[in-house]
N, C-alpha and C positions, 0 to 999 in steps of 0.2 A: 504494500500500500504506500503510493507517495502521498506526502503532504507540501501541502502549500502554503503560502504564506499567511491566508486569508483564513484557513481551514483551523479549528481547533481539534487537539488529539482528542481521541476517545477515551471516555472516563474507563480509568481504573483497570488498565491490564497489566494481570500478573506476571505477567513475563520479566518487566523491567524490575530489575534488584537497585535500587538505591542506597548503596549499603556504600559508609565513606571509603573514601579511594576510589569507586567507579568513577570511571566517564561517560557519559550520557548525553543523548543530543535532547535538544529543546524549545521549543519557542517561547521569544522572550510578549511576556502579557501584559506587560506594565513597565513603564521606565520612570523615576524619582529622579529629584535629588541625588538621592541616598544609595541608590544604586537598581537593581534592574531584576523583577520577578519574572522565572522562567518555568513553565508547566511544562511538565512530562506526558507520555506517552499514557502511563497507568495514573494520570491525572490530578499527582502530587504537583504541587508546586514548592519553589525555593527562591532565596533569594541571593544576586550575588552581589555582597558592599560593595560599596563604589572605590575601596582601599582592594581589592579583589579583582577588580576590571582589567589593569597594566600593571607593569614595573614602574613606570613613571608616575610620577603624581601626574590625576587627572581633576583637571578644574571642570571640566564639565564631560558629564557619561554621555550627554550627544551626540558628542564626539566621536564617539568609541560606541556605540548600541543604536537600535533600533528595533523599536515597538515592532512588532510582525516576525524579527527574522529568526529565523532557525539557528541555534548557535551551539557548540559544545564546549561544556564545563566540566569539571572535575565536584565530585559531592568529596567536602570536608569532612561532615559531620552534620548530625542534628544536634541544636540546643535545648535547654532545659524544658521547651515546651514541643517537643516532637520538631520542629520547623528545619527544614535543609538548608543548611548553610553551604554558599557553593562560587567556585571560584574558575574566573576563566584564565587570571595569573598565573596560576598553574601549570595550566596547559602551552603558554606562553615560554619560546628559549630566551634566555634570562641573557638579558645584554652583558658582553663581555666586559664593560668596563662600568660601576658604577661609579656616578659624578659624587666625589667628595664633598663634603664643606672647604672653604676655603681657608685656610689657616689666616688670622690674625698676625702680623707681624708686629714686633716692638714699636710701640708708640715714643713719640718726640719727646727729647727730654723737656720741651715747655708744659706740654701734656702731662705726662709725668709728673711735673714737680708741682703743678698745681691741686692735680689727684692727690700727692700726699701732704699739702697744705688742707686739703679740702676733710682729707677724714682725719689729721690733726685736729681741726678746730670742730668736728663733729664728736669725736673722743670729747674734747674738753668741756662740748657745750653739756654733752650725757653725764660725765661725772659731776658738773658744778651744777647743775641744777636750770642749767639755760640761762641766756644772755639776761642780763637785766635791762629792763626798759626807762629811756630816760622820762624823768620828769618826778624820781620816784616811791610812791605807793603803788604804783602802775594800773590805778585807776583812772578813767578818762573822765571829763566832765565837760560839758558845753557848755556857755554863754548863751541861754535866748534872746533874743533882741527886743525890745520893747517898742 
């Protein structure tokens, strides 16, 4: 039997094992935010985070999915309430190179020297009790005008 884009599967055939570790094809039924719900053949559905979609951060699953099409994922696992959690990163060859952060290099001794003037005088303000205010009792008072 082929399927089509437009076609939903038939409820509930026992043939498919969704058991974690399978791979299983699917069409995707719904796309979020949050990532993209895809119904089986035996008429479970699952969903795959949007942290699950690529190797790359993905700012938007648009990009990368579409409502209708037939896709193969990898089932993780079901969570605490039966629900398949399922990934197409998985299935994905994981790029040879991942981009690092980029190291910070020593900062300028002007930078520097102010940094440690700066949590000097923050040390001194915590142990004394904080700057005092001039004028003081360091209560305010206004003048109204008459």
């Amino acid at each position: 039997m082929v399927y089509h884009r437009s076609h939903a599967f038939p409820r509930r055939n026992p043939l498919v094992q969704l058991d974690s570790g399978a791979v299983a094809e699917g069409r995707i039924t719904r796309v979020t935010d949050f990532g993209a719900f895809i119904q089986f053949e035996n008429g479970e559905t699952g969903l795959v985070h949007i942290s699950q979609i690529a190797h790359s951060f993905v700012r938007n699953i648009h990009d990368h999915v579409r409502e209708g099409e037939n896709i193969e994922v990898k089932v993780l696992g079901r969570d605490e309430r039966g629900r398949l959690d399922l990934s197409i990163k998985e299935l994905l060859e994981e790029p040879e190179e991942v981009p690092r952060p980029r190291a910070i290099g020593r900062q300028s001794p002007q930078f520097e020297a102010k940094l440690r003037s700066f949590m000097r005088d923050a040390k001194e303000r915590t142990t004394t009790g904080g700057p005092k205010k001039p004028g003081g009792s360091g209560s305010t008072s206004t003048k109204r005008k008459k």
